[in-house]
N, C-alpha and C positions, 0 to 999 in steps of 0.2 A: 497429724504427721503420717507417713508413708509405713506400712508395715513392711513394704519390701527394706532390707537391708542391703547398701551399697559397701562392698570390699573398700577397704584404702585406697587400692588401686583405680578401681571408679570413680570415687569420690578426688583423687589427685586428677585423671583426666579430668573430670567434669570443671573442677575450680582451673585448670591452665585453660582449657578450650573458652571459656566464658569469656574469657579474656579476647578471642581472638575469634569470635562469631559470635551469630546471635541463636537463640535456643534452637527455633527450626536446624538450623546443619549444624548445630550439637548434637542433637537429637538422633541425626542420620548416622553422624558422626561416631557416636557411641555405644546403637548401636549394633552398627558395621565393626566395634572395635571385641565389643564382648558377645554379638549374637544374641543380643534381645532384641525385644518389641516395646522400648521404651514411647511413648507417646510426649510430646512438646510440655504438654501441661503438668506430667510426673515428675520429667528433670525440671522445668522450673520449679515445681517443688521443693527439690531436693535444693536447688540451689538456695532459696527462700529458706529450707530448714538449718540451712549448715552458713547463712548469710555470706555466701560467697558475694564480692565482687566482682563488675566487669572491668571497672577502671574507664569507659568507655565514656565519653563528653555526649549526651545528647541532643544538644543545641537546643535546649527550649525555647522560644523567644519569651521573652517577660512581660506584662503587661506595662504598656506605657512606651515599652523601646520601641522605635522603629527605625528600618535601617533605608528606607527606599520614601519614605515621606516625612516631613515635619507634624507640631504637634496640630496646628491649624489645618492642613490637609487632612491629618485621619481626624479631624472633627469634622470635615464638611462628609467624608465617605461615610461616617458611621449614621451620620445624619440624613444624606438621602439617599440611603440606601432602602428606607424603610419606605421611601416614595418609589424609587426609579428601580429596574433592572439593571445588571451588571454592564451587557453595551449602553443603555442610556446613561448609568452613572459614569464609565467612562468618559462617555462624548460629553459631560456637562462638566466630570473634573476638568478636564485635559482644555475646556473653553475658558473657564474661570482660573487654572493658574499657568495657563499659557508655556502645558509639560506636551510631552507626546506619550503617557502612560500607554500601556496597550489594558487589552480584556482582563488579560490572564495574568497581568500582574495588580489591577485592582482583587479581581478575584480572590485570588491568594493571599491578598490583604485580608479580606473578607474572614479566609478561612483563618490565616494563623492567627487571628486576634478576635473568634469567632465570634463574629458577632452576624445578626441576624433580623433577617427583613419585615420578619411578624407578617409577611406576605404569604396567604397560602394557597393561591389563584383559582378559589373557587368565588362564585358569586355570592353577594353578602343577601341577607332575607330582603325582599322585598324588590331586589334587582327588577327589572325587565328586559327580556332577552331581544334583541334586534325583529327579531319576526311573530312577536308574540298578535296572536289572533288573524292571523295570513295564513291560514288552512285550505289549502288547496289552491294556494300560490303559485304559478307557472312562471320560469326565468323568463319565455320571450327567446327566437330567435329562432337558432338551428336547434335547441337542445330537445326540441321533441323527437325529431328524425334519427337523431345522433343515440338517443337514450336503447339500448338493451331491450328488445320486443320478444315479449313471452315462450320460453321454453325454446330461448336463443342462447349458447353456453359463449362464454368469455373466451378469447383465445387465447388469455392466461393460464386457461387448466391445462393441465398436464395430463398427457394420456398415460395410461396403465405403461410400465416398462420404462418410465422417465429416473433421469437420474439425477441427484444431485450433495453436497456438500452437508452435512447438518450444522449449523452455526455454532449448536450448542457444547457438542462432544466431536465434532471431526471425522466421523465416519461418513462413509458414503451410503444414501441412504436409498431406495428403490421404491417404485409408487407400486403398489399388490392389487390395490383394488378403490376404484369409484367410491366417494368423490373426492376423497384426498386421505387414505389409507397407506400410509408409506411403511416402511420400515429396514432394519439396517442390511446392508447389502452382504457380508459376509456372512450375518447369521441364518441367510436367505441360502448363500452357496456352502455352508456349513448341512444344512437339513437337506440338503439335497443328495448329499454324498453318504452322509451318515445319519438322517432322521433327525427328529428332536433333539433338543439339548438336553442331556441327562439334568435333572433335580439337583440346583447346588451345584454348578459348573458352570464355568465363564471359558469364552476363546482371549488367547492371546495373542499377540501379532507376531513372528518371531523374530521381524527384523523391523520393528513397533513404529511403522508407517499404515497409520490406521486407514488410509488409503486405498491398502493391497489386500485387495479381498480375497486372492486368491487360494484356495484351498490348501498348498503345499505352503505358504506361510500363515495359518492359523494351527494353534495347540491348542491342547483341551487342559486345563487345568481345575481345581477348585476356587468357589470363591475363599474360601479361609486361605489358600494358598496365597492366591493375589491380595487380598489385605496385608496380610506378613508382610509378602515381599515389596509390595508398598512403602509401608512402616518401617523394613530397614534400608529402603530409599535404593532396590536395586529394579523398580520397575521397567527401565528401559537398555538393561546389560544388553549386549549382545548375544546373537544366535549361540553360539554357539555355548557360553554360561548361564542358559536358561534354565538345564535340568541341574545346574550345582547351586541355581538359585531355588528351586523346588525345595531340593535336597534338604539346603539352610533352612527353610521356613517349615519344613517337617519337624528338624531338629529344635525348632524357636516355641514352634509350637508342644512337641512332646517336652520339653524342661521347661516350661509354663505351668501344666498340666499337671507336672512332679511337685513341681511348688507349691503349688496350689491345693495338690490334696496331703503333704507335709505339713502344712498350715493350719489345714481343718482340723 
């Protein structure tokens, strides 16, 4: 059980809110309401320890029910599914009972009744691969002339000063150096103004289009700052309540800290 202790008052918000969302924006929710850094996993805690209900239906399906096939259809899907891919078992149901199922609703057959193909697309012992002992096989045709000749570059690469999106995180990201040294384009116009990034300090966006590398929209903050203010879910406020969101996460942090060594 949780050593932190929840007021009545907490503990009243937490049991109404449960009712009317799910933990994640309770979480935010709670604490935006008292100024903590409660974490998802603590209130459900709390809810598990004090057996609050949500009251909420969560539509299991049951095994056996089905609402989109009979009981002879999900015996032929579960059956060759263990043979065929999800477009082939389609195109084989949809021939044999004369439906128009699509992909994605066998699929999800598949999933909510999980069942599974035993398929795991690698090659079993013994296989032999299509070109086994054709070592120094040539296609034939154009593909000699065609093929990349020595210490010829792709005109794929991207020359130094190239720009582009990161799939991963959003930012825009700048190529520094041969043969593919990228890295993020504001932390590039950040060091150029002001040097290195201090030890423990992250930029923030102000008006949090991480797109805008411009100098006069990045702040310098801590990272303890930005976790806080993460976790009480005001990461993307506006400019203008960026230093009242600091603020908060100073004060989140300092009565943490109070707590914590009251405790010890």
């Amino acid at each position: 059980m949780s050593r932190y202790v929840y007021t009545p008052a907490m503990l009243e918000f937490i049991e109404t809110g449960f009712k009317k969302m799910g933990v994640t924006d309770l979480t935010k929710a709670f604490n935006g309401k008292f100024g903590l850094c409660k974490t998802p996993k603590q209130i459900k805690a709390c809810i598990s320890n004090h057996k609050f209900k949500c009251g909420r239906i969560t539509g299991q399906i049951k095994k056996g029910v089905y609402k989109l096939f009979n009981a002879e259809q999900a015996k032929f899907i579960e059956d060759e599914y263990k043979n065929l891919t999800i477009p082939r078992l389609t195109l084989a149901f949809n021939a044999n009972f004369k439906t128009n199922m699509t992909v994605n609703q066998i699929r999800g057959f598949t999933r909510n009744h999980c069942l599974k193909s035993g398929r795991t697309g690698q090659f079993k012992k013994g296989h032999s691969t299509w070109n086994a002992g054709m070592k120094g096989w040539e296609a034939g045709g154009r593909s000699i002339e065609t093929r990349f000749k020595k210490g010829v570059e792709s005109g794929s690469i991207k020359p130094i000063g190239s720009e582009r999106i990161c799939s991963k995180d959003g930012y825009i990201i700048i190529k520094i150096a041969m043969p593919n040294k990228w890295r993020a384009k504001h932390l590039v116009e950040w060091e150029k103004h002001n040097g290195p990034l201090p030890k423990g300090m992250r930029l923030w966006f102000k008006d949090n289009n991480r797109t805008n590398w411009h100098i006069d929209n990045l702040m310098l903050i801590t990272r303890a700052q930005g976790a806080v203010i993460n976790k009480l879910g005001f990461g993307d406020v506006p400019a203008e309540l960026k230093p009242a969101a600091i603020t908060l996460a100073e004060i989140t942090m300092k009565r943490r800290q109070l707590t914590q060594d009251a405790a010890a």
